[in-house]
Every structure is written in structure tokens, then in C-alpha cells.
N, C-alpha and C positions, 0 to 999 in steps of 0.2 A: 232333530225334529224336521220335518219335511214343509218345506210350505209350498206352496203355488200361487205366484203373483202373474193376474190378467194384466193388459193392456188395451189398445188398440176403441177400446167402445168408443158411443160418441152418438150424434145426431145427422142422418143423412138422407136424403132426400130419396125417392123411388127410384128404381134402375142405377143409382151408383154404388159404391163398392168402401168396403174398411176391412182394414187386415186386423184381425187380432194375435195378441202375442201372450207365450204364456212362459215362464222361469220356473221351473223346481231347483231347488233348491233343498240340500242335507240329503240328498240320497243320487244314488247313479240312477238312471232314466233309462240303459241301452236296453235293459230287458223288457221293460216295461211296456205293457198297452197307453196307448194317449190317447182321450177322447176332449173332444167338444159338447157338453151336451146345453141344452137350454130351458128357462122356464118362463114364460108366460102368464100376465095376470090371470089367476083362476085356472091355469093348466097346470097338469103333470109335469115335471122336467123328462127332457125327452131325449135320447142320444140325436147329435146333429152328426156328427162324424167321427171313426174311429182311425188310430193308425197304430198296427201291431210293431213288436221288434224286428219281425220283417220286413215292414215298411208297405206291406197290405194295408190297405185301407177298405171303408164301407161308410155311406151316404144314408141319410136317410132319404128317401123318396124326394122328399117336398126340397130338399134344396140340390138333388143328383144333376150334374151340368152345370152350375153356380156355384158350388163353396169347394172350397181344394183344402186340404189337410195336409200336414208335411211334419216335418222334424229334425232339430240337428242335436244330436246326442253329446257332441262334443262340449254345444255352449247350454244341453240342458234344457231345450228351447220345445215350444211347439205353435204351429201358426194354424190361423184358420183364414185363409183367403175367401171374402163373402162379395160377389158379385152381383149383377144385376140383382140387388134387393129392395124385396116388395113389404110394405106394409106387414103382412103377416109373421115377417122375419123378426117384427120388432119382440125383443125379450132379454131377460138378464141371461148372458153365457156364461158358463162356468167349466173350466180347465180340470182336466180326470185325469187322473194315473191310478195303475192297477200292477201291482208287481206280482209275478209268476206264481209269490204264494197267497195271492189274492187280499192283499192290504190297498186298501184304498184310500187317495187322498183327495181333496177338492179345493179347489181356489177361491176366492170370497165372489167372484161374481164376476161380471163391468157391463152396463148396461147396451144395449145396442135401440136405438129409435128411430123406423125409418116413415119417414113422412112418404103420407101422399101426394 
């Protein structure tokens, strides 16, 4: 069974910065896509950032120059480095994978709050 445990959320004030961390677990990760996405009270969940098994990545708009995406295969891992964050960042993130033949998992959440 695959799980995906977040890490990293928390409460932070405007312009500063939280890493979040993500573990899979029960399944190998090197092929796979890993995404960040988020959802917001009353919004859609929305892709925040993606990183392929090539280690390509894609932003979305509202956080491109701010949030960094990464991966290490070895430990299973994926991070989301979130920088100068504003207010509107605030949302529960939730950790994706997508394996080649299109099986998807998702991680139970961890909240992100950033004060004005």
C-alpha cells in the first residue's frame, strides 16, 4: 500500500519562508511524477508545483520565483521550498504522485498559514 506522509506546515508570518517534506512509502518513486498541489477555503485544489522523473519541473504562475520543487529518489522524499510567502499562499498542501501508468496517490494534507 503506498502512503504519502507531509511534513513541514505550520504558521508563518508574510515574506518568510517553510519547507515542506513529503515520504512515499510501499512503492519506488524514480519513475514517477511528484507534485505539490493546494486547496484553499472555498477553492479548487490547484497544481502548485510539479517535478517529472527527469527532474523537470513547472510552477504555477502565482508562486514562479518563490517556491522550488526538488526530489531525492533514493530516500523517497519530495520537498517544496516556499519563500517570501504572502497571505494568499495560505492553504492545506497535499503531496502527489503519479506513476507512468497513471495511478495516483495523495497525502492527507498539512496546513500552511501565513499571517499578515
Amino acid at each position: 500500500q503506498v502512503q504519502l506522509v507531509e511534513s513541514g506546515g505550520g504558521l508563518v508570518q508574510a515574506g518568510g519562508s517553510l519547507r515542506l517534506s513529503c515520504l512515499v512509502s510501499g512503492s519506488n518513486v524514480r519513475s514517477n511524477f511528484m507534485g505539490w498541489y493546494r486547496q484553499a477555503p472555498g477553492k479548487q485544489r490547484e497544481l502548485v508545483a510539479g517535478i517529472a522523473s527527469t527532474g523537470s519541473t513547472n510552477y504555477a504562475d502565482a508562486v514562479k520565483g518563490r517556491f522550488t520543487i526538488s526530489r531525492d529518489n533514493a530516500k523517497k522524499m519530495v520537498y517544496l521550498q516556499m519563500n517570501s510567502l504572502k497571505p494568499e499562499d495560505t492553504a492545506v498542501y497535499y503531496c502527489y504522485t503519479r506513476t507512468p501508468l497513471g495511478l495516483i496517490n495523495w497525502g492527507q494534507g498539512t496546513q500552511v498559514t501565513v499571517s499578515s
